[in-house]
C-alpha positions in Angstrom: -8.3 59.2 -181.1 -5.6 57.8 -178.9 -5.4 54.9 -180.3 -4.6 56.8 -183.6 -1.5 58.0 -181.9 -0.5 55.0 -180.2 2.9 54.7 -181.8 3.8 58.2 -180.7 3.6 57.5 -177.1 6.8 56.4 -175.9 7.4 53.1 -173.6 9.2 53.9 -170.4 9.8 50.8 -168.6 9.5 50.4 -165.0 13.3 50.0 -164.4 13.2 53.2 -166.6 11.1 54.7 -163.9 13.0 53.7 -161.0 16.7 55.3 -161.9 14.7 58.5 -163.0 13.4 58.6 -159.4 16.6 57.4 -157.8 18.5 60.1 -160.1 16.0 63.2 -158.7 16.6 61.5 -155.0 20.0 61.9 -155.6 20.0 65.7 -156.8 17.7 66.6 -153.8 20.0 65.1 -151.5 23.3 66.9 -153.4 22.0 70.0 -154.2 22.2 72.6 -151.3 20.1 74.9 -153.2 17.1 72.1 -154.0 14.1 74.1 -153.6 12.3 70.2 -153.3 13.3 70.5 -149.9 10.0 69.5 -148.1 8.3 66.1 -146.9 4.6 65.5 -147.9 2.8 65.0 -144.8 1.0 62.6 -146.6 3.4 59.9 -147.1 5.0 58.3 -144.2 8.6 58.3 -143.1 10.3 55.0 -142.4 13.6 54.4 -143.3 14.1 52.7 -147.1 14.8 49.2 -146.8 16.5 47.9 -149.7 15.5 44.5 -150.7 17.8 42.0 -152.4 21.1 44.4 -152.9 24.6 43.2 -154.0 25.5 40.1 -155.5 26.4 37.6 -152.9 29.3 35.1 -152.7 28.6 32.0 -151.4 29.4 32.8 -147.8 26.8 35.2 -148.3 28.7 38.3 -147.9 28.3 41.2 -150.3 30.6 43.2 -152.0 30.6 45.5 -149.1 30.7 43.4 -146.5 34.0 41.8 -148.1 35.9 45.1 -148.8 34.7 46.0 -144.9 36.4 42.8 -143.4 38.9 43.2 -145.2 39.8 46.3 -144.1 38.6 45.9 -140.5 38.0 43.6 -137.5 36.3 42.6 -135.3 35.7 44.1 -132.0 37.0 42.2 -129.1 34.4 40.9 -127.0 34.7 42.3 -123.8 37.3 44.2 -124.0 37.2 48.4 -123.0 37.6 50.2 -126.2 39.7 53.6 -126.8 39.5 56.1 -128.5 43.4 56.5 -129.3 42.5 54.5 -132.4 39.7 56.3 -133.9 40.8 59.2 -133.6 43.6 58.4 -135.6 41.6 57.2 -138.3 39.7 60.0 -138.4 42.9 62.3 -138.6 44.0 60.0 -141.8 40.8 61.0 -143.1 41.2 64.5 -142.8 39.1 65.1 -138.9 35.1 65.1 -140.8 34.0 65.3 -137.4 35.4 68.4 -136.5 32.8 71.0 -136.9 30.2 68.7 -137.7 27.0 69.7 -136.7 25.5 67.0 -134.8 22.6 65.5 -132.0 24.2 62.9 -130.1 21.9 60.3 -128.6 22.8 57.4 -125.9 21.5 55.3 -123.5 20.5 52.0 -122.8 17.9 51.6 -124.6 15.6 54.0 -127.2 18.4 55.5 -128.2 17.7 54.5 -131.8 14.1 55.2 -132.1 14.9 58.4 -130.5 17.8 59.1 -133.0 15.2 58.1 -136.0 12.2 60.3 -134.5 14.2 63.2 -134.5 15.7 62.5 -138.1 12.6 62.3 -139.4 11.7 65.7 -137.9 14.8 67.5 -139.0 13.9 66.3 -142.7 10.4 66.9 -142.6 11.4 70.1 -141.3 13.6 71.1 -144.9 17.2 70.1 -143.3 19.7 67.6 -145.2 19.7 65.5 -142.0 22.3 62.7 -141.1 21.4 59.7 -139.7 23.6 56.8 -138.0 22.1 54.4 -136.0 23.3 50.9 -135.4 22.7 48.2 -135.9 21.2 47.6 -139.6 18.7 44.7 -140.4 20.3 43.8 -143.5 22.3 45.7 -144.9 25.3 48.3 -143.6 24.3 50.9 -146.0 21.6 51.5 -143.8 24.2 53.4 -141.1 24.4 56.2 -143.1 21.3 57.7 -144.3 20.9 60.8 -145.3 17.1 62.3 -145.9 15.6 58.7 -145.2 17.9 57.2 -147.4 20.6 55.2 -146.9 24.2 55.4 -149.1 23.8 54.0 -152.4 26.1 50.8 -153.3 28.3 52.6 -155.4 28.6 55.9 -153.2 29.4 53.4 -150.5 32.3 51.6 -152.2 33.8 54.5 -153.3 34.0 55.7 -149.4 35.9 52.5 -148.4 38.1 52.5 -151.4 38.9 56.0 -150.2 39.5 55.4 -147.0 41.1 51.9 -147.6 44.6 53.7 -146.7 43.4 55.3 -143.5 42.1 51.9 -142.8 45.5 50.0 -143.5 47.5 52.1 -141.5 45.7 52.0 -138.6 43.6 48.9 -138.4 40.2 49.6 -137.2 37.6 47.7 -135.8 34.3 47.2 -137.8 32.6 49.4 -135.8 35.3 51.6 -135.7 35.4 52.2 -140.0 32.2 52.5 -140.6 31.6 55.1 -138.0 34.0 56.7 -139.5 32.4 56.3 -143.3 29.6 58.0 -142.2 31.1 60.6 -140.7 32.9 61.2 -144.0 30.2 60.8 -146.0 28.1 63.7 -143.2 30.8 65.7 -144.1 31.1 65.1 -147.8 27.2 66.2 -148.6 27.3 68.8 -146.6 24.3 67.8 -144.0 22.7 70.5 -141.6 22.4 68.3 -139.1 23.8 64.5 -138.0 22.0 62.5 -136.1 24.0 59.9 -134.1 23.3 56.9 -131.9 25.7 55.8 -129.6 27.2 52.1 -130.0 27.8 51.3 -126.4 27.9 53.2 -123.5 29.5 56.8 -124.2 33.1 57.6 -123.0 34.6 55.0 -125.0 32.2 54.8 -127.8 33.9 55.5 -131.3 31.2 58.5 -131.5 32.1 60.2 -129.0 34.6 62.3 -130.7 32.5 64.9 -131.9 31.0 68.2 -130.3 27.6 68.0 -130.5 25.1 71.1 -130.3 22.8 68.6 -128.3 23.4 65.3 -126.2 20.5 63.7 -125.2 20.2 60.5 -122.8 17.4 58.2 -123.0 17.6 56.0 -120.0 20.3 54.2 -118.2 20.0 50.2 -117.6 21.8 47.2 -117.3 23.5 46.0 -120.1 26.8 45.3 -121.5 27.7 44.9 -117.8 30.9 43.1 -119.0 32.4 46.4 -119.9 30.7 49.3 -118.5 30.5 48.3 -115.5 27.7 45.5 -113.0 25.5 48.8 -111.9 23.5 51.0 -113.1 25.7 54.4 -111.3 28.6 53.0 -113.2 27.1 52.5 -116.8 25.6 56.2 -116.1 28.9 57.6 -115.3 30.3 55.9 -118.4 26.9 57.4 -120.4 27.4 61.0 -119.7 30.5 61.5 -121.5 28.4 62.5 -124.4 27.2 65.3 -122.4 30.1 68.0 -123.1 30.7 71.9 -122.6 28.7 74.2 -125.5 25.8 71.6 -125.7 22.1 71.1 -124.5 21.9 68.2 -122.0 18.6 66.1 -122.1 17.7 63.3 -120.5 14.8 60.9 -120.0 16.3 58.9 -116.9 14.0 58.4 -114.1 16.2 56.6 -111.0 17.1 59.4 -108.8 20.5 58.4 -108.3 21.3 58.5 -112.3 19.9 61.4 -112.1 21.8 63.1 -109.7 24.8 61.6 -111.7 23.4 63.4 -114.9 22.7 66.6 -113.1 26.2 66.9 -111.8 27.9 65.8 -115.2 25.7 68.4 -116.5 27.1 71.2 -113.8 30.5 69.9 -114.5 30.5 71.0 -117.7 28.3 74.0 -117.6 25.3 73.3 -119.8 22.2 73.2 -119.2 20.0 70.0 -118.4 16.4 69.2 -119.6 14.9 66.8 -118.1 12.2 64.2 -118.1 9.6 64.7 -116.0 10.4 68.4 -115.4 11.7 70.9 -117.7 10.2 67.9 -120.3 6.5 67.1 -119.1 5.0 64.5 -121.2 1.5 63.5 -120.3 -0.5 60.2 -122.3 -3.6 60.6 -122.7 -4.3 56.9 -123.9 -2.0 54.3 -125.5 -4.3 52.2 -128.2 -5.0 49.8 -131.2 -8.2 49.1 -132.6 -9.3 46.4 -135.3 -9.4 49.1 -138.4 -5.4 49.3 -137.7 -5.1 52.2 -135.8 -2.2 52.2 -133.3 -0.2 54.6 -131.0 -0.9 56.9 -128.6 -2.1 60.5 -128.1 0.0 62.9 -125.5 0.1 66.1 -124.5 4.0 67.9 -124.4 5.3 70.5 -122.4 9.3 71.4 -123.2 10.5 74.3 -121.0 6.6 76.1 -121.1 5.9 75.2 -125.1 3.0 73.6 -124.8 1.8 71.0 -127.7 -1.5 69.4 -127.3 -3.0 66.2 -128.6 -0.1 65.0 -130.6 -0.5 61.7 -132.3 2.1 59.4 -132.6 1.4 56.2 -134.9 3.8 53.8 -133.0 3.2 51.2 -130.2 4.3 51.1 -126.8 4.2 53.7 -124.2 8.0 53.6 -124.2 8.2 55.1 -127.5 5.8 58.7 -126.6 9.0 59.0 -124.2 11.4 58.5 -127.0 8.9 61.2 -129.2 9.1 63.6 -126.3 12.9 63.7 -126.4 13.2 63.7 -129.8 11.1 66.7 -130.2 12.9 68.4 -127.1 16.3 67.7 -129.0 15.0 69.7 -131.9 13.4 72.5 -129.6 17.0 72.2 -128.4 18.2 72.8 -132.0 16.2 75.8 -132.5 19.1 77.5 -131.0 21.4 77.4 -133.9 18.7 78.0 -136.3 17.4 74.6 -137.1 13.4 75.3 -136.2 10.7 72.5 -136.6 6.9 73.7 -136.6 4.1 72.2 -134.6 2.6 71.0 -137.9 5.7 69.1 -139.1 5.8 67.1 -135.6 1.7 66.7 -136.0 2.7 65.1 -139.3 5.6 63.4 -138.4 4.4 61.9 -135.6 1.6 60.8 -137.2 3.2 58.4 -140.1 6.9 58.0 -138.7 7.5 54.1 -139.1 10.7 52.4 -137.8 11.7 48.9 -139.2 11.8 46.0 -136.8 10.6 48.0 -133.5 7.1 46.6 -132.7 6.4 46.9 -136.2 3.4 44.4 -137.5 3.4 42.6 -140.4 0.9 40.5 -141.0 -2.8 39.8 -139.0 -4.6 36.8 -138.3 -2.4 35.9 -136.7 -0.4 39.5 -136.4 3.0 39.1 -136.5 5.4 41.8 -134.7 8.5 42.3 -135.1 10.9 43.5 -132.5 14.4 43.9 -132.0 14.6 43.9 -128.3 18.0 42.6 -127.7 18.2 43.8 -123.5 15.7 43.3 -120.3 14.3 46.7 -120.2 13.6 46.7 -123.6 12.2 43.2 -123.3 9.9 44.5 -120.4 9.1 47.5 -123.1 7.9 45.3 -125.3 5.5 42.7 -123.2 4.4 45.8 -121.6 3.3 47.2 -125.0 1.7 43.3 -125.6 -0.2 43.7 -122.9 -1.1 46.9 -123.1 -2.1 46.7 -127.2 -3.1 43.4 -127.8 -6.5 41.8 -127.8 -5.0 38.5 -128.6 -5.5 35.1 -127.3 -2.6 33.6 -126.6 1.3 34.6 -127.6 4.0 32.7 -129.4 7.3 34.2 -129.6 10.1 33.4 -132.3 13.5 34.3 -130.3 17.1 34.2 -130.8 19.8 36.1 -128.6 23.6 36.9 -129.0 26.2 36.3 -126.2 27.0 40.3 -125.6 23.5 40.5 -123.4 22.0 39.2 -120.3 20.2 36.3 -122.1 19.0 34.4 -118.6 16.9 37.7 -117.5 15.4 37.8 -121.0 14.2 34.6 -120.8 13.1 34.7 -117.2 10.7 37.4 -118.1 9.8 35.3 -121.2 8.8 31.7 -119.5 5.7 33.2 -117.6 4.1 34.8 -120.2 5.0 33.1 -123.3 2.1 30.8 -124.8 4.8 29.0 -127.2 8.1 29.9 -127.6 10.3 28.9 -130.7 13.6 29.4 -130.5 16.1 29.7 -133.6 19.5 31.2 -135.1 20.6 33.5 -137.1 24.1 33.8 -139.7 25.1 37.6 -139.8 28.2 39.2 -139.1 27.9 41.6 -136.1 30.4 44.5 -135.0 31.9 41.3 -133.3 32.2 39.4 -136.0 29.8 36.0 -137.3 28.8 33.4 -135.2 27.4 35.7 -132.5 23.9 34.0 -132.0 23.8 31.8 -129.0 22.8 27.8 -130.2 19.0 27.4 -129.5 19.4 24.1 -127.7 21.7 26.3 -125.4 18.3 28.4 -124.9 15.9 25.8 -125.0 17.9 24.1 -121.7 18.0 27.6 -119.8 14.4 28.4 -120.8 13.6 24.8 -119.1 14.9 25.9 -115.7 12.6 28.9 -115.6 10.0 26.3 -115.1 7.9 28.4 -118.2 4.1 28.5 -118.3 4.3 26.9 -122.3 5.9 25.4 -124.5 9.0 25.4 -126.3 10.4 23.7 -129.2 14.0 24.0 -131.7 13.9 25.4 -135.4 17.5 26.3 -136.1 16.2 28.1 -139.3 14.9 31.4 -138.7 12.4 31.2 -141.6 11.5 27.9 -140.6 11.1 29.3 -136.5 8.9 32.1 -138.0 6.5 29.0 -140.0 6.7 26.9 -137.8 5.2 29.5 -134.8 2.7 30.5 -137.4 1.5 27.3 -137.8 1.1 26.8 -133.9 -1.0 30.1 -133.6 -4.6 30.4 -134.7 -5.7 33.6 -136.7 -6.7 35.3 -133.1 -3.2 34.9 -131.5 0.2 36.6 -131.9 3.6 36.2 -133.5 6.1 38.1 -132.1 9.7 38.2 -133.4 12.2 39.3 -130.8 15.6 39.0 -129.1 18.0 40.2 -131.6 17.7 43.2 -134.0 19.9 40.8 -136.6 17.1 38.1 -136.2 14.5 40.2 -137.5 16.9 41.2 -140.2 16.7 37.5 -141.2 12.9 36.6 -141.5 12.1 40.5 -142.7 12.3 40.3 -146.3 10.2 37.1 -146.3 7.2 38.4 -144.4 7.0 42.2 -145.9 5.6 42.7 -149.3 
């Protein structure tokens, strides 16, 4: 009988397919009213990465990254930055950021899992949710997302070409413009909530001109020493900034001195401060990752005497239940202006929330992990979770680093434990411009000095670097990817299918 009627049955293509999904993805992002407002807690939330993209020219930019540059420069490296200019931009733009309803998240490192958890709450949740973290794998359009989705090509265009004005009288930096695109483009679709990472540091930082209803600090650290400051007091004093009058203060910091210096920017400005360790009592039961795939850990959560039990959270590392705990005591924090997330959305969140390039395995035998850890603490984050999660024999690392970090102590905590090291290159243009990867002979002669328990060798090609440490490992070893958020931007695409 079907076959009878075969010429009835339309054909839809599969291209046909995908703009009638991306058209409904648009409505239920636009429409205020969509009664589609609700996440299946069957599917899991990551973050769309977008293969492929734009045309390219043959520099390899896209038409994006052209009008950007364009329009923009690069950050000066080492130099303080101001806020004079921004906020001049953003008054050429009309001010989006006033009255913008946002979570502000810092700190040294976390920040951007931390920033992604909670997105991924808020949507699950029913909000139109904001999210700008930095910075992207592959493409910028994933700065602004809104809903798990980052801007469209076209939607994203039309921003700069919009703001192309603002930008030529006032020259921004990079980082400076598209800050300042998502904030328009917050504002634009009317989001219930944005979620934004600090770029570096806080006082400074070209996101910190809003007013947010919550400020949350993961942890303080060295880094970036060059411009906040050579300890960790005076990065803190630079990170608290965020923390401003009308807020919630919450913070994950653990050295008693920073938090002292958190407490009393907290009193300062009159808001209260929830803490780590006591307003915020997080308690693991066990961290693990079996052969059938299953990963994470299982923790108990107390935020101000709401007590959660046996939550389930699918990523690796014990540093990332911390970065869950804050991210749901920033929405608990939210509940305050009306923006409530049940115990069964963070059960389900929790439970399938993925984030691109942080520990984040690709492949088995032998598994392959990616990781963007760019600073030492979150290098010791991630060997910690290595040692902690993996039941492999040996470990062969593919790294590349950019000059902004403290490259010597990353590879210092590398050479003991490193099986095989590779070490590569990458060709993207940062907030600071291209040509920001340090030359792996460079690394290969400092890695030397650490007198390192393997050994090392040169690929300049970071596809090649990810084959050739493939080929060094046996099926019951591991591959991890690591130093540089932008170098697992550049092997990515070739190892997920």
């Amino acid at each position: 009988m079907l076959k009878e009627h075969e010429e009835h049955i339309p054909s839809v293509s599969l291209a046909s397919l995908r703009i009638l999904l991306s058209l409904l993805s648009a409505l239920c992002v636009l429409c205020a009213s969509c009664p589609l407002r609700f996440v299946s807690c069957h599917s899991r939330y990551t973050i769309v990465m977008e293969r492929g993209g734009m045309m390219r020219d043959d520099a390899g930019m896209s038409e994006i990254d052209t009008r950007l540059w364009a329009l923009a420069h690069a950050s000066p490296f080492g130099e303080r930055p101001d806020l004079g200019r921004m906020r001049r931009l953003l008054a050429h733009l009309g001010d989006p950021q006033i009255g913008l309803p946002v979570l502000h998240v810092g700190g040294t490192a976390g920040k951007g899992s931390t920033a992604t958890i909670a997105a991924a709450l808020l949507t699950a949740a029913g909000y139109r949710t904001g999210l700008h973290t930095k910075p992207h794998l592959r493409r910028v359009n994933e700065r602004i997302v809104v809903n798990g989705a980052p801007i469209s090509d076209g939607d994203l265009l039309a921003l700069i070409e919009e703001a192309a004005p603002a930008a030529r009288a006032v020259q921004p930096t990079w980082y400076e413009f598209t800050v300042a695109l998502a904030f328009l483009h917050f504002r634009r679709i009317a989001v219930d909530i944005a979620v934004i990472e600090v770029g570096l540091g806080g006082t400074y930082d070209g996101t910190n001109v809003v007013q947010p209803l919550v400020a949350v600090l993961t942890n303080v650290g060295l880094d970036h020493t060059e411009i906040l400051g050579d300890t960790v007091e005076e990065i803190a004093r630079d990170k608290v900034a965020i923390i401003k009058p009308g807020c919630i203060a919450i913070t994950g910091v653990t050295q008693p001195n920073v938090r002292e210096i958190v407490a009393e920017r907290a009193a300062t400005v009159g808001v209260p401060l929830w803490r780590l360790g006591d307003e915020i009592r997080l308690n693991v039961l066990y961290t693990h990752q079996n052969n059938s795939g299953g990963r994470g850990a299982t923790f108990h959560l107390d935020v101000n005497e709401r007590e959660r039990e046996h939550l389930h959270l699918n990523l690796i590392g014990l540093h990332q239940a911390k970065n869950a705990a804050l991210a749901i005591a920033a929405t608990d924090a939210l509940s305050s202006h009306g923006l409530t997330v049940s115990d069964d959305v963070i059960q389900c969140v929790l439970e399938t929330v993925s984030i691109p390039g942080r520990l984040e395995i690709v492949a088995q035998k032998p598994t392959i992990i990616l990781d963007g850890a760019h600073n030492p603490d979150k290098i010791d984050a991630l060997l910690a979770a290595l040692r902690h999660f993996s039941m492999h024999r040996r470990l062969v690392v593919v790294a590349a680093f950019t000059r902004r970090h403290d490259v010597t102590a990353m590879l210092a905590r590398l050479a003991p434990v490193v099986d095989h090291l590779v070490l590569t290159s990458f060709a993207m243009y940062s907030d600071f411009g291209p040509g920001q990867a340090i030359a792996p002979d460079e690394l290969a002669a400092l890695f030397a000095t650490f007198q390192p328990r393997g050994t090392s060798e040169v690929v300049p090609n970071p596809i090649a670097a990810v084959a050739a440490a493939r080929e060094w490992a046996n099926s019951d070893d591991c591959v991890c990817v690591t130093g540089s958020l932008y170098l697992v931007g550049a092997v990515r695409d070739a190892l997920v299918t």
